[in-house]
N, C-alpha and C positions, 0 to 999 in steps of 0.2 A: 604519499600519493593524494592528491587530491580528486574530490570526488563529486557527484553532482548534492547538492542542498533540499532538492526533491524527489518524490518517485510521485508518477501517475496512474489513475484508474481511469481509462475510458471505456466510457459504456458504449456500445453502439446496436445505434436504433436500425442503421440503414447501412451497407457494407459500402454502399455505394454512393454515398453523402456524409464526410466529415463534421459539415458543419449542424448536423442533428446530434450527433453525441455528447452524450452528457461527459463532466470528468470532476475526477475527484483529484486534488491535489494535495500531497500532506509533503509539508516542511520543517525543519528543524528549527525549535527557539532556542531565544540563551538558557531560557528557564533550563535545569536539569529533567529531565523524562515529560516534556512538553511538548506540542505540536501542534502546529496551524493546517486547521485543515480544512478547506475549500472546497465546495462542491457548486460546481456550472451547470446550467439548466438552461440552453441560446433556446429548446422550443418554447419557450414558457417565460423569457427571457427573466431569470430569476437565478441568483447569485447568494450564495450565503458561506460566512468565516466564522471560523470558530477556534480555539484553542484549547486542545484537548488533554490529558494525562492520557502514558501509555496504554498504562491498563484501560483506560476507556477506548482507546483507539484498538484495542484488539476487539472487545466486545460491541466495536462499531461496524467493522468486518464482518464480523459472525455473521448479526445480526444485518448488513448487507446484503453478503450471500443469501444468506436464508430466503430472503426475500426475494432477491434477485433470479431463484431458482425456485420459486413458488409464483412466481406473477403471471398472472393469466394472459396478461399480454407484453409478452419478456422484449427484453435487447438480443437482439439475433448474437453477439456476442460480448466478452469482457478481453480487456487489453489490458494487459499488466507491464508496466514499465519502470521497471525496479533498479536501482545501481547494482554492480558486480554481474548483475544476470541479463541474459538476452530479454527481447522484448517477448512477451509470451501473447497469442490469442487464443481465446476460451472461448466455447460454447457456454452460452449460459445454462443450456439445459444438461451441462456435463458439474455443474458447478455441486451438486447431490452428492459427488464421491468423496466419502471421508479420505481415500490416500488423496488426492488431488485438494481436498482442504488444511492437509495437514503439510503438504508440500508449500502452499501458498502462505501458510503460518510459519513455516520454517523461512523462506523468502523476508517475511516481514521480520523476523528475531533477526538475520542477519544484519539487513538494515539497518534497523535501527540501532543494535549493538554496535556499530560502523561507525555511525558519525561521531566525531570529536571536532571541535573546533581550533581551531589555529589556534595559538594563543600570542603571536605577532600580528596577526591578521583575522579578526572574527569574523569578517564576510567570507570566511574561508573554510569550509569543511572538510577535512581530514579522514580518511580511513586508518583503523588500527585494529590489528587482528579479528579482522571480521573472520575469518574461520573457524576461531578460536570460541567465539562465541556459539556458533551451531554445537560444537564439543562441550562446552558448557550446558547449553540447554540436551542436549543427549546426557550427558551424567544427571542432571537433575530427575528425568523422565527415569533413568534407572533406577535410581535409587529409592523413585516412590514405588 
């Protein structure tokens, strides 16, 4: 099955003007547990890439949220648009609840445990037992 090569965060300033939201975009490199990650800024008109390790990109999240969910003058919501999963919208001021953070952590493991790339086709990204993966990450959390 083929699958999409990205998933998006948009922030949103204004429910009712697209073109104020910020977005975050992370995509899949060839490197192995790497990722280009994007964040858009159209009010500030400011752009920046970067290429990340896994493990950094989760404690980029975190560390997001956190913030996102402490800003005194917040994004009236978050938009999570993830592959395998529906499009999800958050309050930002709901973004505090550890199940609701831990869900969105489980979203991100499946992910990325998901992508494979073609190996006739590299512009081509692959899914392979992405569920398999949530099961995985479930036995490890047991077992600690």
């Amino acid at each position: 099955m083929t699958v999409s090569t990205t998933f998006q965060i948009r922030l949103i300033r204004n429910k009712d003007s697209k073109l104020q939201d910020d977005t975050l975009t992370v995509k899949k490199t060839f490197a192995l547990g790497y990722y280009d990650l994007t964040y858009k800024d159209p009010v500030n008109n400011l752009e920046s890439t970067t290429t990340i390790s896994e493990n950094n990109l989760f404690q980029y999240f975190g560390s997001l949220f956190d913030t996102l969910y402490s800003d005194q003058d917040p994004f009236v919501f978050v938009q999570l648009s993830f592959p395998f999963f529906p499009c999800l919208l958050l309050k930002t001021s709901e973004l505090g609840s550890d199940s609701l953070r831990r869900n969105i952590q489980s979203m991100l493991n499946v992910t990325l445990r998901s992508w494979s790339f073609d190996k006739e086709n590299p512009n081509i990204v692959t899914s392979y037992n992405a569920w398999n993966a949530v099961d995985v990450e479930d036995e490890i959390q047991e077992a600690d």
